[in-house]
C-alpha positions as a printed Julia matrix, in Angstrom:
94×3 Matrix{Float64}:
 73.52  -42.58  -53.67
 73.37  -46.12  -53.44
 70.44  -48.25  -54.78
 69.43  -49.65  -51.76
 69.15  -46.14  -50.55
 67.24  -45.13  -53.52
 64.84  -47.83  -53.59
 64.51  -49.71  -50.3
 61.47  -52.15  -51.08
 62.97  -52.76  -54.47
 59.56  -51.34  -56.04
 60.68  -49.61  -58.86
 63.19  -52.39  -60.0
 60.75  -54.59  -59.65
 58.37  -52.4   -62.33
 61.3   -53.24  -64.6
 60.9   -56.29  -64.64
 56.7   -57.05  -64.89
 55.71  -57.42  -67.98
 53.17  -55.83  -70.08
 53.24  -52.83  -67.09
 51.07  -50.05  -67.79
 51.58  -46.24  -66.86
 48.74  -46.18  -64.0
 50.44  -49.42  -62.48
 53.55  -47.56  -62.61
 52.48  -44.42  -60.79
 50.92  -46.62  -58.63
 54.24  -47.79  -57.91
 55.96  -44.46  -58.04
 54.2   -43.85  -55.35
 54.01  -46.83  -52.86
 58.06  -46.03  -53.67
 57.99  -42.1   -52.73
 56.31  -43.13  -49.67
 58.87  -46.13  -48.59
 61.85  -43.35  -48.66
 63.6   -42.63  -45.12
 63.33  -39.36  -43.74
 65.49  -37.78  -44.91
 66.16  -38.8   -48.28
 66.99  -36.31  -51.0
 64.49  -37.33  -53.22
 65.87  -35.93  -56.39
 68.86  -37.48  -55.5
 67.25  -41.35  -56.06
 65.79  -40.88  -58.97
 68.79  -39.99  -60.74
 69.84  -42.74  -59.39
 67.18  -44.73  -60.98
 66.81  -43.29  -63.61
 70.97  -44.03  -64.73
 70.09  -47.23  -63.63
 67.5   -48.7   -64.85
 65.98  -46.39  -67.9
 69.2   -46.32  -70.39
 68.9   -50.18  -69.83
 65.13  -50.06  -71.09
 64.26  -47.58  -73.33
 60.41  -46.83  -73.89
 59.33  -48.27  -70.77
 56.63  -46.8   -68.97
 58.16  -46.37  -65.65
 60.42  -43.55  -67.24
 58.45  -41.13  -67.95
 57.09  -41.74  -64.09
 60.13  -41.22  -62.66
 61.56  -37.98  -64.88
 58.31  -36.31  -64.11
 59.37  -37.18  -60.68
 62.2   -34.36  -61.12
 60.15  -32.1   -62.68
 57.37  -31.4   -59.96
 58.02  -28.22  -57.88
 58.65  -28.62  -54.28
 56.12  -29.07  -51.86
 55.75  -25.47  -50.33
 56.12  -25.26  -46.71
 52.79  -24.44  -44.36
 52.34  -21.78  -42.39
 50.24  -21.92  -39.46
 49.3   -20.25  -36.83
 48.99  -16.37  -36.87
 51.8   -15.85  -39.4
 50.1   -18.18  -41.63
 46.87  -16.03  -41.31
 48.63  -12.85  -41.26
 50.26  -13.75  -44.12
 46.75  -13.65  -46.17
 45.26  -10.54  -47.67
 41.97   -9.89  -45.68
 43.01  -12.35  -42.7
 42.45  -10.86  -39.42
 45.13  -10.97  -36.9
């Protein structure tokens, strides 16, 4: 993946580059970027992307630990609604 595919707004190279950052400013960041992904995107995909770019370049920076726990978090599980989503439930009436 390319990195204007991974990071669109150029937020987390921009991180990079403020000084004196701290770890809430980054998440804050982390996440105005997660949000300014296409539809689409493999997300797992760009931060490996950012993270061979721009972490080996900057070790003990607090942007990444941000994005590795990025690739850590489980997947979002899927809702079910409806009546299969109640069904689903022990106790949940049909």
């Amino acid at each position: 993946m390319d990195l204007k595919t991974a990071d669109p707004k150029g937020l987390v190279r921009e991180s990079y580059r403020i000084e004196g950052i701290t770890g809430g400013e980054c998440r804050s960041i982390f996440l105005d970027w997660a949000l300014s992904l296409r539809p689409g995107t493999d997300t797992s995909e760009a931060l490996r992307t950012l993270i061979a770019e721009y972490a080996a370049v900057a070790p003990g920076h607090p942007m990444n630990p941000v994005l590795e726990a990025g690739l850590l978090a489980p997947p979002t599980p899927a809702r079910r609604g409806g009546r299969m989503g109640r069904a689903s439930r022990p106790g949940a009436r049909s």
